[in-house]
Residue frames relative to the residue before (quaternion, step in Angstrom):
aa qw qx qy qz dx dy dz
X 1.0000 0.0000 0.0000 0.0000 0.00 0.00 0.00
X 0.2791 -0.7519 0.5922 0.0779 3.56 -0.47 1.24
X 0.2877 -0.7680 0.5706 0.0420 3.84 -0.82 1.47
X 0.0302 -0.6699 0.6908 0.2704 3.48 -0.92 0.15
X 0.8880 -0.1968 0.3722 0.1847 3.08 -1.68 0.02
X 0.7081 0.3928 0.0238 0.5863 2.98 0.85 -1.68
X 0.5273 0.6141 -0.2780 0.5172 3.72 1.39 -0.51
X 0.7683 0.3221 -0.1663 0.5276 3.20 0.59 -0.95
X 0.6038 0.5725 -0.3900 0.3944 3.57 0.67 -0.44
X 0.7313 0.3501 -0.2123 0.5455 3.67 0.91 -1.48
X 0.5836 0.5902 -0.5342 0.1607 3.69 0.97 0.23
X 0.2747 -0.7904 0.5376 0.1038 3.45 -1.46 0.79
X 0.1759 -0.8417 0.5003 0.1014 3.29 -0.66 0.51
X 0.4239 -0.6701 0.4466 0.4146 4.24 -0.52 0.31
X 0.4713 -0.6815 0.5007 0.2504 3.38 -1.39 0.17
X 0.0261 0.7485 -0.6592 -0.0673 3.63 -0.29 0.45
X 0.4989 -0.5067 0.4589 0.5327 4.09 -1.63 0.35
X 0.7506 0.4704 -0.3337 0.3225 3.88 -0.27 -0.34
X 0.5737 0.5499 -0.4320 0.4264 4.07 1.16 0.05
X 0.8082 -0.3754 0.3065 0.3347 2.87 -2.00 -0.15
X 0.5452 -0.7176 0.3475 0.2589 3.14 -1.18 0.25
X 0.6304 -0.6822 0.2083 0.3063 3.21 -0.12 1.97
X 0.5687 0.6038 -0.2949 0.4744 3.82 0.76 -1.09
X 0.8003 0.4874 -0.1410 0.3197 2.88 0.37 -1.43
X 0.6046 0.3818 -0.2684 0.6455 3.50 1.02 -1.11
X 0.5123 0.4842 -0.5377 0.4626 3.85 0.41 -0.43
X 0.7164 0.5502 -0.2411 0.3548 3.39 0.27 -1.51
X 0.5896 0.6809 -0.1509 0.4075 3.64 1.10 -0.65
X 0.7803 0.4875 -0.0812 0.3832 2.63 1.03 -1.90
X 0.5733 0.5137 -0.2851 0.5711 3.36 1.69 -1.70
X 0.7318 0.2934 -0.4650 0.4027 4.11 0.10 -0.59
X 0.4254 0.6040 -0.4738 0.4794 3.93 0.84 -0.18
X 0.6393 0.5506 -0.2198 0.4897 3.85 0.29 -1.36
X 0.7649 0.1847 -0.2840 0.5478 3.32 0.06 -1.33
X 0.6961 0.4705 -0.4969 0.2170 3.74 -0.16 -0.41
X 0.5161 0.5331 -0.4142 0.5272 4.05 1.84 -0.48
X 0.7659 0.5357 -0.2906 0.2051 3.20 0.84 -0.78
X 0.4533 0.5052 -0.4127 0.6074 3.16 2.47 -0.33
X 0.7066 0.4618 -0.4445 0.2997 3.63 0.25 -0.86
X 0.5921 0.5222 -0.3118 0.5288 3.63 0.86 -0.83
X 0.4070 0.6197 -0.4159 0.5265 4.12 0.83 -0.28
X 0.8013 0.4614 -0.0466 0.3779 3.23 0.24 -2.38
X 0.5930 0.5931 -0.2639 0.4764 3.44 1.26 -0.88
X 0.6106 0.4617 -0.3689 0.5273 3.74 0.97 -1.24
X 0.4219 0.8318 -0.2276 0.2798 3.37 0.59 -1.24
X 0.7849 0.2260 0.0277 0.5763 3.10 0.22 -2.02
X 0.6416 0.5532 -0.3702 0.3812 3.50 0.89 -0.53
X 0.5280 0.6245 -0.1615 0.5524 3.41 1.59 -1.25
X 0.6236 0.5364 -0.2202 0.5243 3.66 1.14 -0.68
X 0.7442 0.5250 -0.1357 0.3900 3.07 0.66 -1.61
X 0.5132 0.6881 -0.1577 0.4883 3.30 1.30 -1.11
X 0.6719 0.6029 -0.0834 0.4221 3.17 0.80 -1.85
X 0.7098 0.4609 -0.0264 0.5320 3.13 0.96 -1.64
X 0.5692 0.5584 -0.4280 0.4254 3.67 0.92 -0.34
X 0.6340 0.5500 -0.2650 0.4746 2.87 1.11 -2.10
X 0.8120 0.2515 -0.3664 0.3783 3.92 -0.18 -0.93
X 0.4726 0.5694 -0.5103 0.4382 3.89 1.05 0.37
X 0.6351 0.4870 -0.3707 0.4711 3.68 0.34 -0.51
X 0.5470 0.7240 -0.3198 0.2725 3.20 1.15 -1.68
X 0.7601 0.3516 0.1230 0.5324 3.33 1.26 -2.17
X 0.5517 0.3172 -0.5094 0.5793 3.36 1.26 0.62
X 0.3924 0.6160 -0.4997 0.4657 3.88 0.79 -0.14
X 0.7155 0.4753 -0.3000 0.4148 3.46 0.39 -1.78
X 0.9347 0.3074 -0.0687 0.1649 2.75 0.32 -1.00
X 0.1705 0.5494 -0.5187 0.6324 3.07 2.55 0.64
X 0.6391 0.5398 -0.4129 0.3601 4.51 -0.13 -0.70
X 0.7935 0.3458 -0.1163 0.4872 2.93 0.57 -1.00
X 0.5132 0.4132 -0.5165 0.5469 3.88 0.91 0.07
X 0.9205 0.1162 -0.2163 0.3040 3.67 0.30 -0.83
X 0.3270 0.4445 -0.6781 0.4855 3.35 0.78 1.53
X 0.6134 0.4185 -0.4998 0.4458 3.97 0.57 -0.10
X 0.6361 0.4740 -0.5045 0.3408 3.60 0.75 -0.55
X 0.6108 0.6890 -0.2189 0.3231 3.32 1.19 -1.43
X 0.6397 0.5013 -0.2746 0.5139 3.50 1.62 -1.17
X 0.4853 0.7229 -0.3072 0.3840 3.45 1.49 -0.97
X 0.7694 0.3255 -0.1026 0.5400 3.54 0.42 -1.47
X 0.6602 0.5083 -0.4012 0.3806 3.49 1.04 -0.18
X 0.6588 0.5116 -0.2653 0.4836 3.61 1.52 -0.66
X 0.4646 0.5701 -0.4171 0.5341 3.57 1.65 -0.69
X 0.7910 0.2468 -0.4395 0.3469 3.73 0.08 -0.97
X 0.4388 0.5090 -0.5321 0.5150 4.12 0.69 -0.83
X 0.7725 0.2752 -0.3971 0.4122 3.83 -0.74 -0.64
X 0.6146 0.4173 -0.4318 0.5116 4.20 0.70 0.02
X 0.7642 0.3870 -0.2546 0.4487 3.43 0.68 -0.65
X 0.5968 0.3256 -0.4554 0.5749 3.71 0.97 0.17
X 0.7517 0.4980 -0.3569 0.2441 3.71 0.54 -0.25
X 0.5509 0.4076 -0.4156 0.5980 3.33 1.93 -0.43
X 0.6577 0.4925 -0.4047 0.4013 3.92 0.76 0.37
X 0.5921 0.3226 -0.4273 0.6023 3.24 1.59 0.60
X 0.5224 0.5004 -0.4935 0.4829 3.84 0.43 -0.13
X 0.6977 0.4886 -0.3388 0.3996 3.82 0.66 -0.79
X 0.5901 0.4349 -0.3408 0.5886 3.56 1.16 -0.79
X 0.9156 0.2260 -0.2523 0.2168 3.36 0.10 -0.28
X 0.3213 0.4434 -0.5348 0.6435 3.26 1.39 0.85
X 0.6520 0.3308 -0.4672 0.4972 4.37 0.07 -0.04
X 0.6540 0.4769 -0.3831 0.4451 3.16 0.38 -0.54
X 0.8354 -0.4846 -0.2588 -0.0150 3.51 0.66 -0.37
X 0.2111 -0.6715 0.6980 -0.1316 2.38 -0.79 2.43
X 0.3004 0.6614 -0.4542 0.5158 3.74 1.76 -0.26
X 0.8307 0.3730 -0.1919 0.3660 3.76 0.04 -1.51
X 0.5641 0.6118 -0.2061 0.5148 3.15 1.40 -0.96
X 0.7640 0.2016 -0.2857 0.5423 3.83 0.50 -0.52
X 0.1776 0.8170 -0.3969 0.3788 3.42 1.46 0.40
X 0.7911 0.4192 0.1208 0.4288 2.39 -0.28 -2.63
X 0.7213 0.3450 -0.3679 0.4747 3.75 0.82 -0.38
X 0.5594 0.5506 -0.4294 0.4467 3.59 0.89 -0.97
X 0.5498 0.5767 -0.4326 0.4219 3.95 0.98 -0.72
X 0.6824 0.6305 -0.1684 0.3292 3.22 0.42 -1.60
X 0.5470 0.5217 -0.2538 0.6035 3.68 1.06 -1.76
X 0.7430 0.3697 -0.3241 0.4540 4.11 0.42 -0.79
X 0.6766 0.4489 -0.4214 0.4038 3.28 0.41 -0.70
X 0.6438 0.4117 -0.4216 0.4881 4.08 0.94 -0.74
X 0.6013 0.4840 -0.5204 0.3652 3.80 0.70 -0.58
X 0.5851 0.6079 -0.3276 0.4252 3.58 0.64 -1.53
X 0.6278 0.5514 -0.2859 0.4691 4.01 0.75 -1.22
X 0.6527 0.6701 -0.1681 0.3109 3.02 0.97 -1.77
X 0.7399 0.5852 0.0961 0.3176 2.69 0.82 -1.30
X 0.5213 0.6043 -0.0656 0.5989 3.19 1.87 -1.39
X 0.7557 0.4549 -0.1879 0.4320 3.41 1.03 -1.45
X 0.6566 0.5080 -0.3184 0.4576 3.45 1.24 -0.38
X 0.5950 0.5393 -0.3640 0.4718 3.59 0.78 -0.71
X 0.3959 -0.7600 0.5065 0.0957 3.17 -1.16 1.15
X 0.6228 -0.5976 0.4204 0.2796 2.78 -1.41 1.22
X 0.1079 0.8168 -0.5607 -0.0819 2.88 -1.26 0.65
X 0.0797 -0.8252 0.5559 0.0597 3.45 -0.64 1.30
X 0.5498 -0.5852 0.5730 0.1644 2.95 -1.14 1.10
X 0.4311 -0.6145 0.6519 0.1069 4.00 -1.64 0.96
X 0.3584 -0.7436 0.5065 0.2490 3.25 -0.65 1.14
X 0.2595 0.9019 -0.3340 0.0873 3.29 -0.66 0.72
């Protein structure tokens, strides 16, 4: 049986010649009363609190579902910039060098022509004289 406060205050009881002494249980009752009536006080309270607290728990699991998936979102956005600047270095630098590479051969093609070239020209030796 749940009491309120009020329950216990308006309770009354009969008199008979052998019971307690009326004052007293009166007296009992009113500090009974007022203490449900602080605890029940304290009860709204915490509920009013609790409440409160729900609301700002959602509040900050909201935040904080936003903010896992703008990090995911930032996540896949830096993965792709770092793929796209890196196949845009691998491309510069395979051109670059096949750049060195037909370099290095166009060098080469001169150096056998230049050789080439050396080897045909006749000797000439000069007569002491």
């Amino acid at each position: 049986m749940d009491l309120s406060s009020r329950q216990i205050h308006d309770q009354r009881f009969s008199t008979s010649r052998r019971g307690y002494d009326r004052g007293e249980v009166d007296m009992f009752l009113k500090d009974c009363g007022a203490s449900v009536g602080s605890l029940e006080d304290r009860l709204r309270t915490a509920e009013v609190r609790a409440a409160k607290a729900n609301k700002e728990l959602a509040a900050l699991r909201a935040s904080i579902d936003d903010l896992v998936e703008d990090a995911a979102d930032t996540r896949r956005r830096i993965i792709e910039e770092a793929t796209v600047e890196a196949n845009r270095i691998l491309t510069q630098a395979r051109a670059e060098a096949g750049s060195t590479e037909q370099h290095l051969r166009d060098a080469e093609d001169g150096v056998v022509i230049d050789l080439t070239d050396t080897a045909d020209e006749p000797t000439q030796h000069q007569a002491p004289g």
